[in-house]
C-alpha positions in Angstrom: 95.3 14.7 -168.0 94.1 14.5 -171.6 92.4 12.1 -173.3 93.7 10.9 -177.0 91.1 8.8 -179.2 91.6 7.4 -182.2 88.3 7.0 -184.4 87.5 5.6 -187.8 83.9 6.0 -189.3 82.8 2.3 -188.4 78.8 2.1 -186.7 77.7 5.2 -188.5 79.4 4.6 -192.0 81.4 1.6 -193.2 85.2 2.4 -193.0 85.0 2.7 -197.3 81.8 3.3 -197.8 81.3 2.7 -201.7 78.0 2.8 -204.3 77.4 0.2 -207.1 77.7 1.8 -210.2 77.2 0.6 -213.7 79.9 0.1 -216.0 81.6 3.7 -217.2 81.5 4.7 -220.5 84.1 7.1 -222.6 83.8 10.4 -222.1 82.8 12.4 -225.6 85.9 15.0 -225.3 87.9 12.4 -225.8 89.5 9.8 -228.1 88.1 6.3 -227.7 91.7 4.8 -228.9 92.9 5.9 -224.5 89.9 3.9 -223.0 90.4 1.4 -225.8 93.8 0.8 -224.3 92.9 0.8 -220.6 90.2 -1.8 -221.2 92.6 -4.0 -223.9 95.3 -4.4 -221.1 95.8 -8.3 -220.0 96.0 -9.4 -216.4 99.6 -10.1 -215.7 100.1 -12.8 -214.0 103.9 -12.1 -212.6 103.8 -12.1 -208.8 105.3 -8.7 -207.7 106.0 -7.6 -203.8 104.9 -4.6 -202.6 106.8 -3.0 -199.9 107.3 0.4 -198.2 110.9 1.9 -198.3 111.7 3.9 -195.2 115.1 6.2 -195.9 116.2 7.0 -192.1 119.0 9.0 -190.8 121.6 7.8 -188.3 121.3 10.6 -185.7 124.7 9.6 -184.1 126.6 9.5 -187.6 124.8 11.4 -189.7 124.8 8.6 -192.5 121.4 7.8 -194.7 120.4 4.0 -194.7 116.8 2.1 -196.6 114.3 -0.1 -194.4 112.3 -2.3 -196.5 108.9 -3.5 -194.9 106.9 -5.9 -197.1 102.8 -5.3 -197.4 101.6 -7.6 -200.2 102.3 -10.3 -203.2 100.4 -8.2 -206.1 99.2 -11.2 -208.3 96.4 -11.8 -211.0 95.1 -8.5 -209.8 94.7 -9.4 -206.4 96.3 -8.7 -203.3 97.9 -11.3 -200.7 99.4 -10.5 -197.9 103.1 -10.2 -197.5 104.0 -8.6 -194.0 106.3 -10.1 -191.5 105.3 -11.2 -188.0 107.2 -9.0 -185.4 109.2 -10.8 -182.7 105.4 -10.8 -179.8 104.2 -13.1 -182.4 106.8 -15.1 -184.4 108.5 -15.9 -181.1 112.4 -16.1 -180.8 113.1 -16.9 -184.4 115.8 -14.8 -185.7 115.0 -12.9 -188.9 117.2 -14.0 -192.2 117.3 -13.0 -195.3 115.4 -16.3 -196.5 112.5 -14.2 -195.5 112.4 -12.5 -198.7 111.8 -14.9 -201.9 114.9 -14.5 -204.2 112.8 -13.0 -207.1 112.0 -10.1 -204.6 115.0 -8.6 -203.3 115.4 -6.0 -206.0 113.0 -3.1 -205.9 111.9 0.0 -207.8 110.7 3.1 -205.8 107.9 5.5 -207.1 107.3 9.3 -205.8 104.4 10.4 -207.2 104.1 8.5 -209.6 107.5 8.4 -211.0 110.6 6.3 -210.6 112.8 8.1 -207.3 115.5 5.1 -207.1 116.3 1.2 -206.6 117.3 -0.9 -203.8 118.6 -3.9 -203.3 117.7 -5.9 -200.5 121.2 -8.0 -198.8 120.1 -8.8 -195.6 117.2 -8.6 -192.8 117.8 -7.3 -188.9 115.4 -6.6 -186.6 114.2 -2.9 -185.9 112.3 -1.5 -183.5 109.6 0.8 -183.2 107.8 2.3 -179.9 106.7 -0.8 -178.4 107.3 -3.6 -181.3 110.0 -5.7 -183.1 109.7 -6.2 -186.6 112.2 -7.6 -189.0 113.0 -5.2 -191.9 115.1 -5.4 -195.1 118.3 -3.6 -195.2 120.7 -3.0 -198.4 121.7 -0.2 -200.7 120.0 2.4 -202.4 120.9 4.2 -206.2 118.9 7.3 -206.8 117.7 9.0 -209.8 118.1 12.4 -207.8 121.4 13.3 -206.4 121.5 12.2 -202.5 121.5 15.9 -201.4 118.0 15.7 -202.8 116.8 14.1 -199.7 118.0 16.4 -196.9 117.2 18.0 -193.7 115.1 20.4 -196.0 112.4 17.5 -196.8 109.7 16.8 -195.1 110.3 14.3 -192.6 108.4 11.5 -190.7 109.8 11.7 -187.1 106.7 9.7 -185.8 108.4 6.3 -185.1 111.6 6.3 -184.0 113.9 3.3 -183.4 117.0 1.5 -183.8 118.2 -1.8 -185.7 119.7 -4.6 -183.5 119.7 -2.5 -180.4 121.9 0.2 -182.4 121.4 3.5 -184.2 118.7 5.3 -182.9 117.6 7.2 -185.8 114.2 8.4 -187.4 112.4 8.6 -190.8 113.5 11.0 -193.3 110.9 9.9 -196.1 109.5 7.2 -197.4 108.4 5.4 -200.9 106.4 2.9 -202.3 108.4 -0.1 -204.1 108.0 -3.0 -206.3 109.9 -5.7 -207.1 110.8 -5.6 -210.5 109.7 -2.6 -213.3 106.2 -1.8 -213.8 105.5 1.1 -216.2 103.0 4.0 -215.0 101.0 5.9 -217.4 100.1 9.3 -216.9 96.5 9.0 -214.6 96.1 12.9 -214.7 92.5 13.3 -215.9 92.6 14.5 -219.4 93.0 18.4 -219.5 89.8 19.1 -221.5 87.6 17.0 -219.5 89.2 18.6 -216.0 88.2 21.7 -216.9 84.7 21.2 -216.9 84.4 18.5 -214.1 86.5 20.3 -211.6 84.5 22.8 -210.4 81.2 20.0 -210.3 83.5 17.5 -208.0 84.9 20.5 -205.7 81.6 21.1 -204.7 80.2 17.3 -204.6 83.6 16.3 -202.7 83.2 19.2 -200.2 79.3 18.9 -199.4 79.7 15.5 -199.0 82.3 15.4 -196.4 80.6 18.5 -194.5 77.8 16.2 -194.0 79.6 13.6 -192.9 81.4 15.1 -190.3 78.4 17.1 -188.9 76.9 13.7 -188.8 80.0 12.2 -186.7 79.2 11.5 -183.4 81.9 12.1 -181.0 79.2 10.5 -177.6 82.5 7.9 -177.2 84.2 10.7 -175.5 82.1 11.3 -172.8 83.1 14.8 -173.4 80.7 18.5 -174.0 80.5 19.5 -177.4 81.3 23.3 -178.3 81.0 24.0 -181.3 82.8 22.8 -184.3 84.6 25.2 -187.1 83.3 25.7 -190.5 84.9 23.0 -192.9 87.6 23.0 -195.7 88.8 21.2 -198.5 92.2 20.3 -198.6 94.6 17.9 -200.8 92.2 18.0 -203.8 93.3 16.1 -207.0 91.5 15.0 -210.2 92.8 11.5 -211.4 92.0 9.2 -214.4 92.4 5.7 -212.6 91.2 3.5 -215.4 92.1 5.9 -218.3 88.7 5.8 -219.7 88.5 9.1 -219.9 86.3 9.7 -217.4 87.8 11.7 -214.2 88.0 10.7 -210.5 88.5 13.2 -208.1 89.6 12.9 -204.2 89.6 15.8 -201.3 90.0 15.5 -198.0 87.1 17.9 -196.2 88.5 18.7 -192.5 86.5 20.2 -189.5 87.8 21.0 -186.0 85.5 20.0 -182.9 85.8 21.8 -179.4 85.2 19.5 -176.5 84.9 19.9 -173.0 85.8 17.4 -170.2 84.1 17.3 -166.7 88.1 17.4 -165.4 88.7 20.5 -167.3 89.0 24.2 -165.8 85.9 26.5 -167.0 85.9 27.4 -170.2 88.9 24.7 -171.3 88.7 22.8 -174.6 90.4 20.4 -177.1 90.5 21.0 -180.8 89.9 16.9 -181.8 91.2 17.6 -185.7 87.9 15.6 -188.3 88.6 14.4 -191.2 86.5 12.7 -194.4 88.7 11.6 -197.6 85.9 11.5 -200.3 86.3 10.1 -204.2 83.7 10.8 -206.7 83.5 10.2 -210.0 81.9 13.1 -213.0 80.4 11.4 -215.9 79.8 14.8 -217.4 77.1 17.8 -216.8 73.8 15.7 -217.6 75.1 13.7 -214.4 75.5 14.3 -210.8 79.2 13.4 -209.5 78.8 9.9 -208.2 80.4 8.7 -204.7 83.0 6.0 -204.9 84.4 5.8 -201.4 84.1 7.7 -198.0 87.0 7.4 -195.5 86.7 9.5 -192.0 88.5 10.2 -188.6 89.1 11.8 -185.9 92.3 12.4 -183.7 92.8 13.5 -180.1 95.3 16.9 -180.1 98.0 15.2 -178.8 97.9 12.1 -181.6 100.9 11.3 -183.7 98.8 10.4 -186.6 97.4 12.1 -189.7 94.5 9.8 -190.0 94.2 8.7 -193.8 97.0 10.3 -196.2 97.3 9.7 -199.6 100.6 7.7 -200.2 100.7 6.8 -204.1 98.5 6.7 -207.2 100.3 3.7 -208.9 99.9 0.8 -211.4 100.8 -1.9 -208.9 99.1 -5.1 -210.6 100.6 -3.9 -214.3 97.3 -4.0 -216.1 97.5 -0.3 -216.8 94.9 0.4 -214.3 95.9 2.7 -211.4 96.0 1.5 -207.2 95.4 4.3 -204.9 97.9 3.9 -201.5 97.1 5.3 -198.5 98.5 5.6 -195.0 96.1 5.8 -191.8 98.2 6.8 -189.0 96.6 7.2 -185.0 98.3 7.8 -181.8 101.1 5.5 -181.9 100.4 3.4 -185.0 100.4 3.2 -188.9 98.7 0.9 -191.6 98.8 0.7 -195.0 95.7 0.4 -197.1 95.6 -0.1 -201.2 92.2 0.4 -203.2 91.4 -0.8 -206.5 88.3 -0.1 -208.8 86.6 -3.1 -209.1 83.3 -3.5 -210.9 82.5 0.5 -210.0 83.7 0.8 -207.1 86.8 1.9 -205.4 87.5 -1.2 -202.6 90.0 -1.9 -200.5 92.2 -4.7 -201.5 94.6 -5.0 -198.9 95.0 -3.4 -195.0 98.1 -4.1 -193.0 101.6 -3.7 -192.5 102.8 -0.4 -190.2 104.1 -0.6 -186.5 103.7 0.7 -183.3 101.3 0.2 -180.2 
């Protein structure tokens, strides 16, 4: 028998734990026209959906078809959300393509940042997914990349599969973040000169800050005998310029491994439970230390599906020039999806939904 837990950072730290912080300023290696931009840039006030675009494989066929699962109307800067109920709590109803507003059925997908390919949204079915109906958008799909692009050689997310009106069991191949209607990205790299001197600075602020926080993570929930947990590591590192003011953001994602015991266990068994802390900081420059902007941890059970939080997309999703950040926090047998937005110094979450399963 093993036990799986699912834990997010909640009693001992807020799920995004963020710091007030007073208005940033331009950084001196650079020119003040970029930040003059960034701050310039008018609300727009066109509603825009933003969904998630799952490509799946028939595994009987062979043949490639697009989900589309709204998350949220991106308006005014805000978020509202824009998920469908699934069939436990809409009832009986059966899903049309009314669903969808007629301004929304047309969507661009990003990859990093960049344009992948379109779809077009012609009808809605119901899919299902471990123990849940949901109604998803089906149509076609024109890619920049040729369709070989997207093979058996890509990663793949094999976590949920299902079929679509009781047919074609099949699994995810990829998946992208869309938006009705064309929004152009800038480039949110942090400036080349500035990265130089901030990297090393946030590398270390990012990593002793989540070593602390998982040291600190108490793992009593588990009725379980700690033994030991392994030195930690930073992974996924990347320096960003969200508001293209020049001054640079940096993420990491600091992971630990904790060795528990159970009372049912031979002598000497153990499970690895896999710790996690996503950290964003922010370097103003060497006269000041790197200042924490949000603090995202969890832990998963050995035998969980899930990934915990994972950064999805770094994307202009309001089209006021100002980058979102897009992640996905996965557990045992479930998925969310969770978009954070600088807001008066902080990085906060905007919006938390969508996903499936148990």
């Amino acid at each position: 028998m093993r036990i799986s837990v699912y834990l997010t950072l909640a009693a001992a730290l807020p799920v995004c734990a963020t710091h007030a912080m007073s208005e940033p300023g331009a950084h001196p290696a650079l020119a003040s026209t970029r930040a003059a931009d960034a701050r310039s840039s008018a609300v727009d006030t066109t509603q825009r959906l933003v969904a998630v675009v799952y490509l799946r494989r028939d595994e009987t066929t062979g043949t490639m078809r697009a989900e589309l699962h709204p998350l949220a109307f991106a308006e005014d800067g805000e978020f509202r959300d824009a998920t469908w109920p699934s069939v436990e709590e809409s009832g009986d109803e059966e899903p049309t393509i009314s669903m969808l507003p007629a301004s929304d059925r047309q969507f661009v997908m990003y990859e990093k940042g960049l344009e992948i390919g379109r779809m077009t949204v012609d009808s809605v079915a119901l899919a299902s997914y471990a123990c849940l109906q949901l109604p998803v958008g089906l149509g076609s799909l024109q890619f920049e990349a040729p369709a070989g692009a997207f093979g058996e050689t890509d990663p793949q997310v094999d976590r949920y599969r299902g079929w679509v009106d009781g047919e074609s069991e099949d699994y995810s191949l990829r998946y992208f973040i869309a938006l009705s209607g064309f929004v152009p990205q800038p480039e949110y790299a942090a400036d080349t000169l500035t990265a130089s001197s901030a990297t090393e600075r946030l590398r270390g602020a990012i990593t002793q800050r989540g070593r602390d926080t998982l040291q600190r993570l108490d793992l009593g929930l588990l009725q379980a005998e700690e033994r030991g947990r392994s030195e930690p590591r930073l992974e996924q590192f990347r320096l960003v310029d969200l508001d293209r003011d020049g001054v640079p953001e940096a993420v990491g994602r600091v992971a630990m491994e904790a060795n528990l015991h159970f009372d049912y266990y031979e002598e000497g068994a153990t499970d690895e439970y896999r710790l996690k802390a996503v950290v964003w900081m922010r370097d103003r420059g060497p006269a000041d230390s790197p200042e924490l902007l949000a603090l995202l941890a969890d832990a998963q059970s050995p035998d969980s599906w899930g990934d915990g939080w994972e950064l999805v997309e770094v994307l202009d999703l309001t089209a006021d020039g100002r980058a979102e950040v897009v992640y996905e926090l996965s557990g045992y047998e479930s998925n969310s999806f969770h978009i954070f937005m600088l807001r008066d110094g902080q990085l906060v979450q905007a919006f938390g939904g969508g996903g499936h399963g148990c």
